[in-house]
SEZA-702072 format. One record per residue (C-alpha): x, y, z; residue in three letters; residue number from 0. Coordinates in pm, 1 decimal, padded with zeros to 6 digits, m for minus. Layout:
PT       c1       c2       c3 kero selum
PT        X        Y        Z  ALA   NUM
...
//
This chain:
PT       c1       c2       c3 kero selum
PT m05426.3 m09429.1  13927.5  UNK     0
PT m05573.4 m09776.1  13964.4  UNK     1
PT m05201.9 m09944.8  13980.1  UNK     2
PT m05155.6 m09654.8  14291.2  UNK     3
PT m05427.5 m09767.2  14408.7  UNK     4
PT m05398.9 m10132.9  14447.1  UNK     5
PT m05064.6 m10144.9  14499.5  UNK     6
PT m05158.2 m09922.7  14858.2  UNK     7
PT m05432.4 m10201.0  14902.4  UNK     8
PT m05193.9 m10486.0  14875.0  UNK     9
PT m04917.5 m10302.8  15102.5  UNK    10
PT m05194.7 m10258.4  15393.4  UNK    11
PT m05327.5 m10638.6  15359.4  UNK    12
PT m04919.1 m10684.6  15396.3  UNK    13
PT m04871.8 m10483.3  15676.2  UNK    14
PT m05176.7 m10609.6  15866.0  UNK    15
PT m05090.3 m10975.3  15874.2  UNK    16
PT m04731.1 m10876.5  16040.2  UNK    17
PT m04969.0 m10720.2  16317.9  UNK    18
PT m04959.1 m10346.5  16231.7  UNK    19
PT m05279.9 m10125.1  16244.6  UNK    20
PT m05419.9 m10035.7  15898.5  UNK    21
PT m05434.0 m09641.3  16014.2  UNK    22
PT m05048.8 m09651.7  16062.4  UNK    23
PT m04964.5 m09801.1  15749.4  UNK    24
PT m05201.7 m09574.3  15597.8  UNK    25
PT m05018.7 m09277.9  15784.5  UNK    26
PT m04642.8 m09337.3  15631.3  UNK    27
PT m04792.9 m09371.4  15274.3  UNK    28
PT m05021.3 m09088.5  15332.4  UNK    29
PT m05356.6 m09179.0  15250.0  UNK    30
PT m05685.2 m09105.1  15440.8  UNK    31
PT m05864.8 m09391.5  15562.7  UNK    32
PT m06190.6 m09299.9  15384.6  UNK    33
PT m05985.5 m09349.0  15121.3  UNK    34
PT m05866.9 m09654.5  15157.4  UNK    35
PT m06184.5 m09836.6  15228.8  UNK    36
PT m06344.4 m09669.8  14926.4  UNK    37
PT m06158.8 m09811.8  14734.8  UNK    38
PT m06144.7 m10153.1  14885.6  UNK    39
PT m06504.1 m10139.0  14861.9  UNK    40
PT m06501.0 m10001.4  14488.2  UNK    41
PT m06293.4 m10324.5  14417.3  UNK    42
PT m06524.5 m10545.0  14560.5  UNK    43
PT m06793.0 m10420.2  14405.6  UNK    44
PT m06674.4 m10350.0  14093.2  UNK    45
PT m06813.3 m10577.2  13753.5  UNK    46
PT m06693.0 m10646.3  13434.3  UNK    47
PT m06799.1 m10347.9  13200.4  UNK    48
PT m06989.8 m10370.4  12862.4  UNK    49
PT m06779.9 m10226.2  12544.1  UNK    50
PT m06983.0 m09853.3  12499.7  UNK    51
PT m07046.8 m09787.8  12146.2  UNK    52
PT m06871.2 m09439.4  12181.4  UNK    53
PT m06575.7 m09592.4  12370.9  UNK    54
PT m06267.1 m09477.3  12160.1  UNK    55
PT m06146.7 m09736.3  11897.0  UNK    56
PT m05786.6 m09915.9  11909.6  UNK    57
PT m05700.5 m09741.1  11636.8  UNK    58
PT m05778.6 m09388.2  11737.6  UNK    59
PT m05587.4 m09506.8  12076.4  UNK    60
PT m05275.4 m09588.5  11834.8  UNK    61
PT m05305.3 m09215.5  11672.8  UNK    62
PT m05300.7 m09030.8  12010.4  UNK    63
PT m04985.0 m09312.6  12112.7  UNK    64
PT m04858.1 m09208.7  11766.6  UNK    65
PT m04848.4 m08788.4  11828.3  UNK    66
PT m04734.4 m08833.5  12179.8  UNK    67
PT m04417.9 m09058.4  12067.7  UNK    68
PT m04358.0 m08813.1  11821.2  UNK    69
PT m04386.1 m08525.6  12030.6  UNK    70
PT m04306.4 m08660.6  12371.0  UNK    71
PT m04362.9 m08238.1  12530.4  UNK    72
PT m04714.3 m08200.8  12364.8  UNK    73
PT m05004.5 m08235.3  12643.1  UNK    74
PT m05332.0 m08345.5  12585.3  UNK    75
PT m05494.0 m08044.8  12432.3  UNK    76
PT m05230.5 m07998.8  12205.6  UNK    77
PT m05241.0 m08345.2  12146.4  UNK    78
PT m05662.4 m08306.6  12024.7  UNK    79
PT m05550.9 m08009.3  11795.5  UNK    80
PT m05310.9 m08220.3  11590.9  UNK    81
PT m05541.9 m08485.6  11561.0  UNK    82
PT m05850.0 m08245.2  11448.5  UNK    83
PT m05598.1 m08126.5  11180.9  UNK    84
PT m05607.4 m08497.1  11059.3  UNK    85
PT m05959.9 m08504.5  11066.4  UNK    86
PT m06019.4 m08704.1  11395.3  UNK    87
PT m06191.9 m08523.3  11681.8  UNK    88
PT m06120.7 m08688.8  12014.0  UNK    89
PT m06256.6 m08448.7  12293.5  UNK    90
PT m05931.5 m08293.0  12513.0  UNK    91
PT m06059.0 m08527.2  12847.2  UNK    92
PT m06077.4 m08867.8  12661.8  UNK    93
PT m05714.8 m08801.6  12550.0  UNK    94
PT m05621.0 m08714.5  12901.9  UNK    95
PT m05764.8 m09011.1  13020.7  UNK    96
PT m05638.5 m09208.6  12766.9  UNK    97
PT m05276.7 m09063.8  12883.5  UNK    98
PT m05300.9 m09104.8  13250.4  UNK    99
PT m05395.4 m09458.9  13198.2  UNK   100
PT m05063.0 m09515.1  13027.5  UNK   101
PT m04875.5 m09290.9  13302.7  UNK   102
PT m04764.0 m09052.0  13029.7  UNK   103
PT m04957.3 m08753.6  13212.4  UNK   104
PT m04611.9 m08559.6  13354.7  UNK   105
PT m04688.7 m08321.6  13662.7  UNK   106
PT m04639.0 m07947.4  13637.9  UNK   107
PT m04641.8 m07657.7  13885.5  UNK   108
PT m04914.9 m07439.7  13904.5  UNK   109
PT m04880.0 m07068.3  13942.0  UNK   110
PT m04937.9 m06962.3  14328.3  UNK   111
PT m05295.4 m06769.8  14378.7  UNK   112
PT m05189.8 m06444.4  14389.5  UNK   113
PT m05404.6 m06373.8  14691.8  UNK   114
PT m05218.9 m06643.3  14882.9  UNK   115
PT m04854.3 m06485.7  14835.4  UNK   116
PT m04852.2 m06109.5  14782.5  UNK   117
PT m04648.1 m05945.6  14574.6  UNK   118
PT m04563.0 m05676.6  14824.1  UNK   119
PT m04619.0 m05565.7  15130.3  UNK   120
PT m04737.2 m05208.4  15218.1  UNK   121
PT m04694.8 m05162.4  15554.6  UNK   122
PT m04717.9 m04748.5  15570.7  UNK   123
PT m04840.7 m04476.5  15373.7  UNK   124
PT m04702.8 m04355.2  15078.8  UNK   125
PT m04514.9 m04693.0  14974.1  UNK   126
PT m04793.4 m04796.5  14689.4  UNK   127
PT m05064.1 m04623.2  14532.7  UNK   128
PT m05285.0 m04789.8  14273.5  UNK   129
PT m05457.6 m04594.3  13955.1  UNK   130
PT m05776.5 m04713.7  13727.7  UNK   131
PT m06028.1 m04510.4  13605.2  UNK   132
PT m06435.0 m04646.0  13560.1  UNK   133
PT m06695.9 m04523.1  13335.5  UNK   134
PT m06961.9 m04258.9  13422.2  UNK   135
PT m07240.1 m04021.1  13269.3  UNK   136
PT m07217.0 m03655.6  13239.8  UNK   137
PT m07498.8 m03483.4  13033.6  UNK   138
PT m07595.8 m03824.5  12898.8  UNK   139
PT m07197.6 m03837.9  12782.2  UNK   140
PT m06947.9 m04061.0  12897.9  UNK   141
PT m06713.1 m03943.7  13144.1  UNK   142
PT m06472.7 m04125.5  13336.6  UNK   143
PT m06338.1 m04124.9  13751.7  UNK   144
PT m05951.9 m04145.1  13754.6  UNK   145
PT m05788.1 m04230.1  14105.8  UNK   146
PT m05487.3 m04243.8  14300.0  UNK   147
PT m05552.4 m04448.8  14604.8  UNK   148
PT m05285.2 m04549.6  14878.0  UNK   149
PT m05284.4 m04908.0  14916.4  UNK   150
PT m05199.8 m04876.1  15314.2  UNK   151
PT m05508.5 m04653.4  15396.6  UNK   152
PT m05711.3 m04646.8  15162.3  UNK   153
PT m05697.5 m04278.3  15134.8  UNK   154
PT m05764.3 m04102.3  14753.9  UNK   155
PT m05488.8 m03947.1  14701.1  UNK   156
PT m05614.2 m03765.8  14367.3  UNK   157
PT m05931.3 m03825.6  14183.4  UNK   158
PT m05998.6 m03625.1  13852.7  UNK   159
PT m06307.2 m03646.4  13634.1  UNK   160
PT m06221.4 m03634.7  13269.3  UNK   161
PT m06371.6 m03671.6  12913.5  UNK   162
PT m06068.4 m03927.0  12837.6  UNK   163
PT m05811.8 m04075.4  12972.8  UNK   164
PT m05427.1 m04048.0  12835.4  UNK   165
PT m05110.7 m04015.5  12928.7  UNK   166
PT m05131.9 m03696.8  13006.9  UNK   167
PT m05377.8 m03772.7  13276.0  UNK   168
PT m05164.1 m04031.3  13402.0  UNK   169
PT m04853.9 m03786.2  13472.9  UNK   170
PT m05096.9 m03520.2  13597.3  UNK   171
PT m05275.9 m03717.3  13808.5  UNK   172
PT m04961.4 m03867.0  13993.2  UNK   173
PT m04801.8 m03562.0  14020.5  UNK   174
PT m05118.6 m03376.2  14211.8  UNK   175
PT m05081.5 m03695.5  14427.4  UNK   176
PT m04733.7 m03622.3  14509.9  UNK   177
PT m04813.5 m03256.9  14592.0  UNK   178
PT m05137.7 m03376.6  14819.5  UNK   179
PT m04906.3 m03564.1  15005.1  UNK   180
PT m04638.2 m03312.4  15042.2  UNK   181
PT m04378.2 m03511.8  14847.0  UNK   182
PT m04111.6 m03328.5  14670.4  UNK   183
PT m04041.1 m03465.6  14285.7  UNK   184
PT m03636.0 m03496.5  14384.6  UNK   185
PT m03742.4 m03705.7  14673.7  UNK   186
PT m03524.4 m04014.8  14632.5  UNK   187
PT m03826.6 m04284.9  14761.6  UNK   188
PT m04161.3 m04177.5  14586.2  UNK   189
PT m04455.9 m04383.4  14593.7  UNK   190
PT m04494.9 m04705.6  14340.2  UNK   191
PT m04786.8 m04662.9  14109.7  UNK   192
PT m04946.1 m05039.5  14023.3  UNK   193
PT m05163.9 m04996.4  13701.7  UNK   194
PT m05306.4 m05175.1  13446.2  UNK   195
PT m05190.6 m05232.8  13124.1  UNK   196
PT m05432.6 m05006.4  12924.8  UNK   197
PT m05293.5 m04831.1  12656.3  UNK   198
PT m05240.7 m04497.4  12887.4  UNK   199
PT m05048.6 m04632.9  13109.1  UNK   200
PT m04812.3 m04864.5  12868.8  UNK   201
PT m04715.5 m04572.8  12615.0  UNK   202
PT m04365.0 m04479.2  12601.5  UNK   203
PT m04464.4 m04099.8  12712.3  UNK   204
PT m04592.1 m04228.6  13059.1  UNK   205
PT m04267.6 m04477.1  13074.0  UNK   206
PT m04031.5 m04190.2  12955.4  UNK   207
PT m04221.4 m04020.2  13256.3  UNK   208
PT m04187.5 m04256.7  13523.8  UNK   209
PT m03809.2 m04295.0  13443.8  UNK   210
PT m03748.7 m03936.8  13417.5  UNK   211
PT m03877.7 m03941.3  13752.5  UNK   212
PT m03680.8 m04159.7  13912.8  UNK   213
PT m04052.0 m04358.8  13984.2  UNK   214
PT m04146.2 m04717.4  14016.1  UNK   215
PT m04464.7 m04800.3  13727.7  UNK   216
PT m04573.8 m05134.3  13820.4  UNK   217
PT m04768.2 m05335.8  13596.9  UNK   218
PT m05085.8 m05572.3  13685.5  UNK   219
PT m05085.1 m05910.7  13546.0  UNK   220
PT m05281.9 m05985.2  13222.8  UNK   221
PT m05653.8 m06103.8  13363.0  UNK   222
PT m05569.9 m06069.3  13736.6  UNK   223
PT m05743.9 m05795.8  13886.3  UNK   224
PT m05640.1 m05902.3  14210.8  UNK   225
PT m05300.7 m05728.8  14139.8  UNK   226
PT m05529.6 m05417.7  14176.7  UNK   227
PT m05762.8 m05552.9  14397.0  UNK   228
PT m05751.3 m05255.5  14630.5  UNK   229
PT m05842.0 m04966.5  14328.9  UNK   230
PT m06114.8 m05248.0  14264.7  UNK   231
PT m06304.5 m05306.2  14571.9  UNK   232
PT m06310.8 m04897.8  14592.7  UNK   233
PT m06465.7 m04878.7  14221.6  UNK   234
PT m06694.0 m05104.7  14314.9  UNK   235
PT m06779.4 m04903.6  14660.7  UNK   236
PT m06835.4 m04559.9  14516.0  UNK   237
PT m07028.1 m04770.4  14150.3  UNK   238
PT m07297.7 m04902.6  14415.0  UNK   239
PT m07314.8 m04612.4  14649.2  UNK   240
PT m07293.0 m04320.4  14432.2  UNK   241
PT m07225.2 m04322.7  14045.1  UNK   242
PT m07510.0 m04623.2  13974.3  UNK   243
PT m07763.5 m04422.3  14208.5  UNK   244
PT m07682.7 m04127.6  13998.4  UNK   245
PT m07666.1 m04280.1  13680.2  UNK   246
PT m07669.8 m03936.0  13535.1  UNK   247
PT m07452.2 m03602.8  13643.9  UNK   248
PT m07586.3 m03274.4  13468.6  UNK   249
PT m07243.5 m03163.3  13433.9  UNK   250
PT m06924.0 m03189.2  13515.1  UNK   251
PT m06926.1 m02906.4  13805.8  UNK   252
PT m07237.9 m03108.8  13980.7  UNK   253
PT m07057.3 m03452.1  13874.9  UNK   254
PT m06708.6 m03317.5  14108.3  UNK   255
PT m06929.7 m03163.6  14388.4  UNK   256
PT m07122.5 m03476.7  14438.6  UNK   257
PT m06813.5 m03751.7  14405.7  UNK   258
PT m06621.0 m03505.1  14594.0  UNK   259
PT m06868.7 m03539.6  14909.8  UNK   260
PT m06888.3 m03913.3  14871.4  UNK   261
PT m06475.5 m03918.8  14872.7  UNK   262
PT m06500.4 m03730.7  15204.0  UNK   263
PT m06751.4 m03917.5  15406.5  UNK   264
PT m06526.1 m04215.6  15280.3  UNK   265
PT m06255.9 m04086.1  15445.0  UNK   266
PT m06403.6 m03974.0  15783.6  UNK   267
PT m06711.8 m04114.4  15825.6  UNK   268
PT m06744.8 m04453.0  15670.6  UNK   269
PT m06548.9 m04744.0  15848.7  UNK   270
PT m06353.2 m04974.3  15606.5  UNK   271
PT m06394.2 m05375.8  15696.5  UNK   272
PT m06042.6 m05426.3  15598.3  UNK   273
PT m05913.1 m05131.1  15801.6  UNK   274
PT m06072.7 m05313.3  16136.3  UNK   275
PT m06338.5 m05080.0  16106.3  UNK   276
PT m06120.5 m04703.8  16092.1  UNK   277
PT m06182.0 m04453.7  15872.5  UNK   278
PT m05940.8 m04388.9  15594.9  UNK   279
PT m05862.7 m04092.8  15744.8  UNK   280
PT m05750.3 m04237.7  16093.3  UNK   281
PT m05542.4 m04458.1  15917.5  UNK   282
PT m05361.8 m04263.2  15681.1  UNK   283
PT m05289.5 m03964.7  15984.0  UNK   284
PT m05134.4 m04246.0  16239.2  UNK   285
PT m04945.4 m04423.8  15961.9  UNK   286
PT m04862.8 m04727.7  16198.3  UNK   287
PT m05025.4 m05056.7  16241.3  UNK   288
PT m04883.1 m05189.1  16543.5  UNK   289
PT m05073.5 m04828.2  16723.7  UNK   290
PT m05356.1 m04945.8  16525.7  UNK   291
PT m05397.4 m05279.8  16705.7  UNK   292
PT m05323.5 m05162.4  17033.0  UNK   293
PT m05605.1 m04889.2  16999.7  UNK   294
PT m05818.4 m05148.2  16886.3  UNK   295
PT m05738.0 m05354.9  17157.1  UNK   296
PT m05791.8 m05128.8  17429.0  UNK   297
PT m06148.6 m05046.0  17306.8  UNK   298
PT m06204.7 m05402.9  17321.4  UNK   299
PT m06090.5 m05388.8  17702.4  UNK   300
PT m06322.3 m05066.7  17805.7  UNK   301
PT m06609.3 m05221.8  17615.5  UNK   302
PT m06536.9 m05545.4  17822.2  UNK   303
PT m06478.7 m05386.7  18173.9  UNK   304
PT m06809.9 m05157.8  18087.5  UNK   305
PT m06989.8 m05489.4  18076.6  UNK   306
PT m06852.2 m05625.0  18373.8  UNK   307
PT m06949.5 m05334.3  18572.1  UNK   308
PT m07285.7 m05334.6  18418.0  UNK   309
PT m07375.2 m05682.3  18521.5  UNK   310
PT m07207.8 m05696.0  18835.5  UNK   311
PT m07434.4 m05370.5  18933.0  UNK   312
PT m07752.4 m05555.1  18781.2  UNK   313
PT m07642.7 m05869.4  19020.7  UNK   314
PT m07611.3 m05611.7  19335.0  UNK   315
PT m08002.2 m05469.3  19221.9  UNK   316
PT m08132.8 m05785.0  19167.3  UNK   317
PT m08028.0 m05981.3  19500.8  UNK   318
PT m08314.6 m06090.6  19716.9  UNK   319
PT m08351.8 m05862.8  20035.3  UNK   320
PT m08277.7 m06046.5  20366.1  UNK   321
PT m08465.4 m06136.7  20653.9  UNK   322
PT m08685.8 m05859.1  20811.5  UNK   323
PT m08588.8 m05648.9  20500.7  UNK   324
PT m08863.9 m05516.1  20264.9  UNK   325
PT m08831.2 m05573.7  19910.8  UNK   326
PT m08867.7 m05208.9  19829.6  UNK   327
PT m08629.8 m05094.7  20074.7  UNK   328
PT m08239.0 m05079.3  19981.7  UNK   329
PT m08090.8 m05104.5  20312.4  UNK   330
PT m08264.4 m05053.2  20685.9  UNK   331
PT m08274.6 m04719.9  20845.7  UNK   332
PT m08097.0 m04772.0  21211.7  UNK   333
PT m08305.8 m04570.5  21447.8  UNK   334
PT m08227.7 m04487.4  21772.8  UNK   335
PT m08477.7 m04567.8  22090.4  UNK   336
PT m08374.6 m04383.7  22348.0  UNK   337
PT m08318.5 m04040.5  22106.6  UNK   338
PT m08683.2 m03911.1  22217.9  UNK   339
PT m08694.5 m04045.2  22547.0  UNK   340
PT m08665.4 m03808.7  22775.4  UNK   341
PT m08934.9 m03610.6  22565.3  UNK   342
PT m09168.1 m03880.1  22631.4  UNK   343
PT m09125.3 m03922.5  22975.9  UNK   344
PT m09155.6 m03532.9  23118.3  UNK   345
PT m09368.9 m03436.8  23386.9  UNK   346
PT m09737.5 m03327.8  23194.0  UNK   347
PT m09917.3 m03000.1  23333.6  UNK   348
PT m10204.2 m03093.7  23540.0  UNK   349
PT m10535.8 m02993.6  23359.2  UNK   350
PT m10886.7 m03177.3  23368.1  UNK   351
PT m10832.3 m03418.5  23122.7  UNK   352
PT m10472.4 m03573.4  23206.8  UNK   353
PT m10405.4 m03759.2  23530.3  UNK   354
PT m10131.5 m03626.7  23722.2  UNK   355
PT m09795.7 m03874.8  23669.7  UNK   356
//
């Protein structure tokens, strides 16, 4: 606020006629120095302001003073409703201001971004799977993709394609999950299933379900897909690589042959960014990061000594030759003079055209 803000100006003038530096005054009160001299220079250049025909009238300042004294827990907003019910509109931002002029704006924490502190941590297979379902077209009729995915690998553990979506589907669909992964139904630690809160997977028969089965049902946040980010991001892989270059399956058999094929390449063939580049299925079969990053890291170190080796042998190819050495030659052939000597030197047959030795 503008009392904040000269009251910092006034403590650095202070400071700096005792002799200290205006960046280590600035430091303990923990304000930027760009800050500090924009708003120095704001002061100095500031001028007297004209009266704005739309500025807000004493009076209407009295009736916002009047609901906030009356209602000392009512913010801003609330504030503009009451007075709208009177038959005053005052827009939510000139009552705010009109507050934090006054210093009756009162802080409040803001909810954490879930994306900066997880929820949970999945840290192997089998700990958390996440279910959705998206739209698609069968025989120009609306089908829909239901999946189990495991949040650690990214592996489909069931997918289903179905004319609706209820609770049944729900308890089927985690159940063939549970059987793909070999995990019995008494088993005392079964996977967590984080879902939405569509009307599937909120009735009482899925609950009664979960309960029955001695299994976790955890519920996204209203309007945060991000609790479900990880059934997302695969929706939206399979929407723009398959189902949207579709847009039509003939029926249902050719609709489960073709996703089915897409589901496999994802898990063997297509690398996943998130996964530093592994396939689903590598993950999911060693089940441990910590093997993960050391595999990782010792392709880094073989790709690294390959290119070494491979410029240290260009170096060797490319060095000038040395004196008396021809450029096209890789290294001189020693020969040895005296090897045909004595073949040179016999005694020659007289005849007519050699001289005798």
């Amino acid at each position: 606020m503008e009392a904040q803000k000269q009251a910092v100006i006034e403590q650095v003038e202070a400071h700096r006629g005792q002799g200290r530096p205006v960046a280590e005054v600035l430091g303990n009160v923990g304000v930027a120095r760009s800050s500090y001299y924009r708003w120095k220079k704001g002061q100095q250049e500031k001028k007297p302001r004209g009266v704005s025909s739309y500025e807000i009238t004493i009076e209407e300042r009295k009736l916002i003073d009047e609901v906030k004294e009356q209602n000392p827990q009512y913010r801003h907003r609330r504030i503009q409703g009451v007075l709208q019910q009177r038959g005053v509109y005052l827009s939510a931002s000139v009552i705010y201001g009109h507050l934090k002029q006054r210093g009756q704006v009162e802080p409040y924490q803001r909810r954490a971004a879930p994306w900066k502190e997880p929820r949970y941590e999945v840290w192997q297979r089998n700990l958390m799977w996440g279910s959705d379902w998206t739209k698609l077209s069968v025989g120009g009729v609306r089908w829909y993709l239901l999946t189990v995915i495991d949040f650690f690998s990214r592996w489909i553990i069931a997918w289903e394609v179905v004319p609706t979506v209820h609770a049944g589907t729900i308890k089927a669909i985690y159940q063939v999950g549970l059987t793909n992964q070999e995990i019995s139904i008494h088993s005392q630690t079964k996977p967590k299933l984080r879902v939405d809160r569509g009307s599937p997977n909120t009735s009482g028969i899925t609950q009664e379900f979960f309960e029955k089965l001695e299994a976790d049902l955890s519920f996204a946040r209203v309007r945060r897909p991000t609790d479900n980010a990880l059934t997302e991001r695969f929706y939206g892989s399979i929407k723009q690589e398959e189902i949207y270059l579709v847009g039509n399956y003939p029926d249902e058999i050719s609709a489960k042959e073709e996703i089915g094929r897409y589901i496999e390449n994802y898990h063997h063939s297509r690398p996943h960014q998130s996964l530093m580049n592994f396939t689903p299925a590598h993950v999911h079969e060693l089940n441990n990061k910590s093997r993960l990053l050391d595999e990782l890291k010792e392709i880094k170190r073989r790709t690294r000594d390959k290119r070494k080796a491979y410029w240290a042998d260009r170096q060797k190819k490319d060095k000038p030759p040395t004196e008396g050495q021809c450029s096209d030659q890789g290294q001189r052939e020693i020969v040895d003079p005296g090897a045909n000597t004595e073949v040179v030197f016999q005694p020659q047959p007289p005849d007519s055209q050699n001289e005798s030795p």
